[in-house]
PyMOL Python script that loads the backbone (N, CA, C, O; Angstrom):
from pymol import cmd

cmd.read_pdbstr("""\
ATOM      1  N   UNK A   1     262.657 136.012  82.500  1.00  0.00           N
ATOM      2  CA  UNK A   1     262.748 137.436  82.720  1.00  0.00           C
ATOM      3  C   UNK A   1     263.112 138.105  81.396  1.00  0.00           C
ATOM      4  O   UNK A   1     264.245 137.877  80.974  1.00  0.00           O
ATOM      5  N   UNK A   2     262.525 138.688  80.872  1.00  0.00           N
ATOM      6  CA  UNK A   2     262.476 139.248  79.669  1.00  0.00           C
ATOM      7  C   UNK A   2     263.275 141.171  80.096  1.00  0.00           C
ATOM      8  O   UNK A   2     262.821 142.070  80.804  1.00  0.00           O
ATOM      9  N   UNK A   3     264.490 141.092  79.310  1.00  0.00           N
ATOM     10  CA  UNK A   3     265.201 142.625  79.464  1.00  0.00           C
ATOM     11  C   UNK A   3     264.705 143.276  78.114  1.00  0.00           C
ATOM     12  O   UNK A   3     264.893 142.816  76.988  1.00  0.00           O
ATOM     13  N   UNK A   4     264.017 144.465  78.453  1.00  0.00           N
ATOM     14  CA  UNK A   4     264.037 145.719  77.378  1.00  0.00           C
ATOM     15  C   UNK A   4     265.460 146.663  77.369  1.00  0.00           C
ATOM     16  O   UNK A   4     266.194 147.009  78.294  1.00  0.00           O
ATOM     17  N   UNK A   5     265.497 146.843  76.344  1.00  0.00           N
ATOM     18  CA  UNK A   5     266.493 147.421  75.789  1.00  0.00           C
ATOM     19  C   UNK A   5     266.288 149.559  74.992  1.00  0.00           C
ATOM     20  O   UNK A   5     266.431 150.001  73.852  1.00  0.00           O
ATOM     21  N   UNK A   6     266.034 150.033  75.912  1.00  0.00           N
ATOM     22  CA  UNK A   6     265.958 151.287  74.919  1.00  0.00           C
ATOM     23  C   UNK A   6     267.138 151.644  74.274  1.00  0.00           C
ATOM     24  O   UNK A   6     266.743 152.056  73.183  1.00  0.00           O
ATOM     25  N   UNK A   7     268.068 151.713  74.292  1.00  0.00           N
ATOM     26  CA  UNK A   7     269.157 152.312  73.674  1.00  0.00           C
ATOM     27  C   UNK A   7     270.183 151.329  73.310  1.00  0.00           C
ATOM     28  O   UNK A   7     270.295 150.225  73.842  1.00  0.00           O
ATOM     29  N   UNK A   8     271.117 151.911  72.131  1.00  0.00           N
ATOM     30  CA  UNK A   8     272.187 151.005  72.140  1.00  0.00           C
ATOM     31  C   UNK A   8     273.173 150.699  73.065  1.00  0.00           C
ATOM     32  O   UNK A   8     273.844 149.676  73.206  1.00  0.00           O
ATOM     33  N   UNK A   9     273.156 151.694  73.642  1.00  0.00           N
ATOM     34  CA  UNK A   9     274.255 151.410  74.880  1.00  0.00           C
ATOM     35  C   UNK A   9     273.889 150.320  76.048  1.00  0.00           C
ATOM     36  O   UNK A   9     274.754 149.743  76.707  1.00  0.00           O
ATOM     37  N   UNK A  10     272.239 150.091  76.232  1.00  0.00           N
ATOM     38  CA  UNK A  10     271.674 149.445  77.207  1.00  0.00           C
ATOM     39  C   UNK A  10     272.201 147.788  76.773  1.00  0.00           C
ATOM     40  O   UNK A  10     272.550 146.868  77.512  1.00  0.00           O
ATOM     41  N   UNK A  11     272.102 147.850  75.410  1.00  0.00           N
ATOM     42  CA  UNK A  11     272.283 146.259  74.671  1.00  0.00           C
ATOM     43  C   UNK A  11     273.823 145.913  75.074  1.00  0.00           C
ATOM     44  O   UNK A  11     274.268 144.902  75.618  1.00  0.00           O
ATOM     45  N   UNK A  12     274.541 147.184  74.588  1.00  0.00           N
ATOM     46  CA  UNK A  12     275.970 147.035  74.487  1.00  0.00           C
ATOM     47  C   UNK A  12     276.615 146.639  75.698  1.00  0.00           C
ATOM     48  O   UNK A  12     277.423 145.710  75.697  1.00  0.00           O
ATOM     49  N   UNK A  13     276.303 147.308  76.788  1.00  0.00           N
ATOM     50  CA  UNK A  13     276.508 147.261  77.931  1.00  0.00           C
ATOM     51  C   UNK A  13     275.881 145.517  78.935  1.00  0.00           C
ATOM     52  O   UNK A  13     276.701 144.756  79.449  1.00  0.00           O
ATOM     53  N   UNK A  14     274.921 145.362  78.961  1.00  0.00           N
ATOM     54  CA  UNK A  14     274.971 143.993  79.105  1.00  0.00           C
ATOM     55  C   UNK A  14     275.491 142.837  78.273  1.00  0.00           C
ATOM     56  O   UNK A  14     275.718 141.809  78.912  1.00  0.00           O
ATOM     57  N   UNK A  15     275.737 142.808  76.878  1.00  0.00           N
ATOM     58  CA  UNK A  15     276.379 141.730  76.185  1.00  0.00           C
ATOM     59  C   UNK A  15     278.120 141.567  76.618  1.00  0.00           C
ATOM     60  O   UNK A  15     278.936 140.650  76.715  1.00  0.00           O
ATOM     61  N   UNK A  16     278.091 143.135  76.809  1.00  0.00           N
ATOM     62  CA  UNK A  16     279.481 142.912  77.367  1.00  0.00           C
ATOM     63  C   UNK A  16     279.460 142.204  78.581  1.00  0.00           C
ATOM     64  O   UNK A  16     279.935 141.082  78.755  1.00  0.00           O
ATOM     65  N   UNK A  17     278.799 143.017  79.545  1.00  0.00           N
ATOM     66  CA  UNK A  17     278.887 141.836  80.749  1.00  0.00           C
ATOM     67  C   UNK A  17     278.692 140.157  80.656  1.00  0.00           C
ATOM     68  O   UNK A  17     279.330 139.233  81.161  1.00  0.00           O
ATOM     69  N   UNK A  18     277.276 140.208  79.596  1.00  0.00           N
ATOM     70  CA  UNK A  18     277.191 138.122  79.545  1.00  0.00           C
ATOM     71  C   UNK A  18     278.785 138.041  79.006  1.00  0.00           C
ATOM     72  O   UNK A  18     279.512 137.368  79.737  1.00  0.00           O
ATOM     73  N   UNK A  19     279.331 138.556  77.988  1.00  0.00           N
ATOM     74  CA  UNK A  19     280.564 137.821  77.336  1.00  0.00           C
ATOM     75  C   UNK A  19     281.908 138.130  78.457  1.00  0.00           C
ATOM     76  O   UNK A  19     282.777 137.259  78.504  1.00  0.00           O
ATOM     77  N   UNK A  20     282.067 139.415  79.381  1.00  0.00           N
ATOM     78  CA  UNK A  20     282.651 138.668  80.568  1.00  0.00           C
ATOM     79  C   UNK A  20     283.269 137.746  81.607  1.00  0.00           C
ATOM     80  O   UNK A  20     284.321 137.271  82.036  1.00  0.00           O
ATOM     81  N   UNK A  21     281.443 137.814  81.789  1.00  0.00           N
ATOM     82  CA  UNK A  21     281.358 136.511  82.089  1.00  0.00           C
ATOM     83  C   UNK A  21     281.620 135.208  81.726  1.00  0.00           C
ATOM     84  O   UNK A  21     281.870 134.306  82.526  1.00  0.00           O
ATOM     85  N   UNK A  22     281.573 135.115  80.692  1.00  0.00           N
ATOM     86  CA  UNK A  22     281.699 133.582  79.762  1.00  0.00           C
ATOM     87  C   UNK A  22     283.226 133.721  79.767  1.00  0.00           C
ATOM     88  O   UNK A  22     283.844 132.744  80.187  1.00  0.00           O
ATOM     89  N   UNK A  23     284.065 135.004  79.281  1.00  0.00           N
ATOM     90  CA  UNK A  23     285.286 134.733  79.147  1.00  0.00           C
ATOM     91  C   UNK A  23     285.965 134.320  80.436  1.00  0.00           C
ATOM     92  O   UNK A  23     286.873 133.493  80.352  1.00  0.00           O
ATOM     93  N   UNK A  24     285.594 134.847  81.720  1.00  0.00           N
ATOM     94  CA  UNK A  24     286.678 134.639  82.848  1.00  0.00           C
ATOM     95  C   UNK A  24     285.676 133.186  83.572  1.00  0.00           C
ATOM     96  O   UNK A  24     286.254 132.450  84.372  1.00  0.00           O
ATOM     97  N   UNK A  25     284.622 132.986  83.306  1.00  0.00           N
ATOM     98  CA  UNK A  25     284.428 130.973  83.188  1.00  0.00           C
ATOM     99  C   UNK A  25     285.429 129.989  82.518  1.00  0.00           C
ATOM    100  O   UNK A  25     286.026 129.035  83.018  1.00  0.00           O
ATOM    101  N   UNK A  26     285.454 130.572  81.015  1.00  0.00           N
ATOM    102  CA  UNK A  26     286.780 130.093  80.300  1.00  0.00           C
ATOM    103  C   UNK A  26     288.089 130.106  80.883  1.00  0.00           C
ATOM    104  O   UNK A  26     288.761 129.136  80.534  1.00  0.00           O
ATOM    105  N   UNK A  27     288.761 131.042  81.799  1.00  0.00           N
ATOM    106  CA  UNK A  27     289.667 131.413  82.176  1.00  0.00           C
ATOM    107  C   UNK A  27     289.595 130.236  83.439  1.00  0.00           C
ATOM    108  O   UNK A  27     290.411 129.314  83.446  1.00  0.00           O
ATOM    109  N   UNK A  28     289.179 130.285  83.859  1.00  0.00           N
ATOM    110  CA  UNK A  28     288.971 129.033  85.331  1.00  0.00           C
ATOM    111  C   UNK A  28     288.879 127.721  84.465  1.00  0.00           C
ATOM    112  O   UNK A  28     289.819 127.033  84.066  1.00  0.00           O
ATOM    113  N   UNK A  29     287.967 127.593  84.330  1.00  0.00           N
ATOM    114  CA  UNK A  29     287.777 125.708  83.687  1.00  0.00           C
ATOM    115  C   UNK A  29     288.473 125.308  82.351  1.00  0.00           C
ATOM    116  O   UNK A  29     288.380 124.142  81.965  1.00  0.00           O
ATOM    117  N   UNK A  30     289.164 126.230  81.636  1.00  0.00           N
ATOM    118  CA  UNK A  30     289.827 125.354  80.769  1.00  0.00           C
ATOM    119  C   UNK A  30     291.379 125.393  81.064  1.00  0.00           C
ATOM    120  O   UNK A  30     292.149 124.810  80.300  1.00  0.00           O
ATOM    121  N   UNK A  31     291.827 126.058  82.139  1.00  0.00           N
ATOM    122  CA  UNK A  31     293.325 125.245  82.835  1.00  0.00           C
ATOM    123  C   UNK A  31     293.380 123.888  83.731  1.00  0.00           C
ATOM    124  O   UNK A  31     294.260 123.037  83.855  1.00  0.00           O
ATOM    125  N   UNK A  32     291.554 124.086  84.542  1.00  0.00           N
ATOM    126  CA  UNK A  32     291.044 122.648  85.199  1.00  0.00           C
ATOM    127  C   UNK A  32     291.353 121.960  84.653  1.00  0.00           C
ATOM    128  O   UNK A  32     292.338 121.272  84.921  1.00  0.00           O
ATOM    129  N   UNK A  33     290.282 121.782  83.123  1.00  0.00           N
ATOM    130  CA  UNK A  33     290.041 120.419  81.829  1.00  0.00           C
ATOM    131  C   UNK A  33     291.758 120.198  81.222  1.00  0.00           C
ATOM    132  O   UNK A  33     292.084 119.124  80.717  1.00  0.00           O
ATOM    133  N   UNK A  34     292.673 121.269  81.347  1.00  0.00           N
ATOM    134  CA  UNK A  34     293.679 120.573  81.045  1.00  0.00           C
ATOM    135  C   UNK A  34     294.938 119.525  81.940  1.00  0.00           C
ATOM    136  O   UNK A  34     295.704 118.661  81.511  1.00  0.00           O
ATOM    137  N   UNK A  35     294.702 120.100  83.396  1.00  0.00           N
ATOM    138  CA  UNK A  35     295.475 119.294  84.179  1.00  0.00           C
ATOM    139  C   UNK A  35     294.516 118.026  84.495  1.00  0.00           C
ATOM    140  O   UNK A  35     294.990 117.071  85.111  1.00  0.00           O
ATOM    141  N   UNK A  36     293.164 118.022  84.069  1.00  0.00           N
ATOM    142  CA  UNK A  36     292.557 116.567  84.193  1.00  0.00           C
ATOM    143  C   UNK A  36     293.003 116.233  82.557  1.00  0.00           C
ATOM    144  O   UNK A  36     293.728 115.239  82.609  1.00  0.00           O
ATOM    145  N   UNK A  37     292.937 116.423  81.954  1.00  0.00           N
ATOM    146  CA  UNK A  37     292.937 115.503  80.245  1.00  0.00           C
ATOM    147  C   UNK A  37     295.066 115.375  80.333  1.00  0.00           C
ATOM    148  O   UNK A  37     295.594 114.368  79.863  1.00  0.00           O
ATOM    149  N   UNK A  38     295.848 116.374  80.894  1.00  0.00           N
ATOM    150  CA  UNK A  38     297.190 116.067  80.636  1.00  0.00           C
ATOM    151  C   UNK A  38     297.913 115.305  81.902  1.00  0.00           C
ATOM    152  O   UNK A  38     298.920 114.601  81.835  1.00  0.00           O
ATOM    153  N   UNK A  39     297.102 115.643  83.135  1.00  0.00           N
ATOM    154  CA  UNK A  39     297.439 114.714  84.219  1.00  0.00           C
ATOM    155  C   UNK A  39     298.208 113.244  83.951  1.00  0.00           C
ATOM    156  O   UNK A  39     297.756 112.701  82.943  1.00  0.00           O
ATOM    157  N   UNK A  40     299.123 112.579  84.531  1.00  0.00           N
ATOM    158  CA  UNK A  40     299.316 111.124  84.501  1.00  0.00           C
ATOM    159  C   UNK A  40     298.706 110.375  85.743  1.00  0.00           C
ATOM    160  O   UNK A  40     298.269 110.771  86.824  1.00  0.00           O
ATOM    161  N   UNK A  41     298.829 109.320  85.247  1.00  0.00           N
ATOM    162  CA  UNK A  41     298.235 108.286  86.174  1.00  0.00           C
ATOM    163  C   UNK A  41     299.328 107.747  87.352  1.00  0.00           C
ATOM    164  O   UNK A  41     298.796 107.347  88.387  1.00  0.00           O
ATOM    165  N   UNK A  42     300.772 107.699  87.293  1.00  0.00           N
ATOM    166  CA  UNK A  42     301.589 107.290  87.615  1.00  0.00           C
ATOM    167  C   UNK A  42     301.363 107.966  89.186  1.00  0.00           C
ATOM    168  O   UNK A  42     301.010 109.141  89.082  1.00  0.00           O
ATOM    169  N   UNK A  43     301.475 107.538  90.518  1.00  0.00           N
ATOM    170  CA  UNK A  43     302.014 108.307  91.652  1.00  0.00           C
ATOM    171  C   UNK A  43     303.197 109.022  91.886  1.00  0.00           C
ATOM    172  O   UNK A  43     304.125 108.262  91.610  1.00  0.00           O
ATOM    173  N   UNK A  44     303.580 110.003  92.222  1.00  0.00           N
ATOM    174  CA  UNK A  44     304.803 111.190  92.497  1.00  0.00           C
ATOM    175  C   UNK A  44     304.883 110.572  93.407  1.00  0.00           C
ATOM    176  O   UNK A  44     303.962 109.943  93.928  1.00  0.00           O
ATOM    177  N   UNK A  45     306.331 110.654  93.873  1.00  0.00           N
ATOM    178  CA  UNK A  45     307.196 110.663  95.230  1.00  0.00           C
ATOM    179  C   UNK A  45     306.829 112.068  95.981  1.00  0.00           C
ATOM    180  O   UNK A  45     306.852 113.057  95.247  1.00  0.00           O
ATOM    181  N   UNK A  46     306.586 112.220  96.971  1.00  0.00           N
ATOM    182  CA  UNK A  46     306.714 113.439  97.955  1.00  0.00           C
ATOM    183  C   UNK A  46     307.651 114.013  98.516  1.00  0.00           C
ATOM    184  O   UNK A  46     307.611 115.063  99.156  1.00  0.00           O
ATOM    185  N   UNK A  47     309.370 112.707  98.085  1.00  0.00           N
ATOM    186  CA  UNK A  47     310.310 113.034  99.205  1.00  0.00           C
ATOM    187  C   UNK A  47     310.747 112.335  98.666  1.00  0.00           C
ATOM    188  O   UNK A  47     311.860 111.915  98.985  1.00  0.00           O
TER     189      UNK A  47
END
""", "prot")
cmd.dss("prot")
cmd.show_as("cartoon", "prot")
cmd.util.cbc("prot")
cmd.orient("prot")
């Protein structure tokens, strides 16, 4: 799908949205990737 762009604002306005997007992806999966990479292996007690 190919987007035309007439104006600067048309460009401005979607890059902001892709980078958004990408930032609040970042915001979710790199607190994931850290409780998997800092996680231990050991079992917790529950009680």
């Amino acid at each position: 799908m190919e987007h035309i762009f007439y104006s600067l604002q048309d460009f401005m306005v979607y890059t902001k949205g892709i980078t958004y997007l990408i930032m609040g992806g970042l915001l979710v999966l790199l607190p994931l990737f850290w409780v998997f990479v800092a996680g231990n292996d050991e079992k917790k007690e529950l009680f």
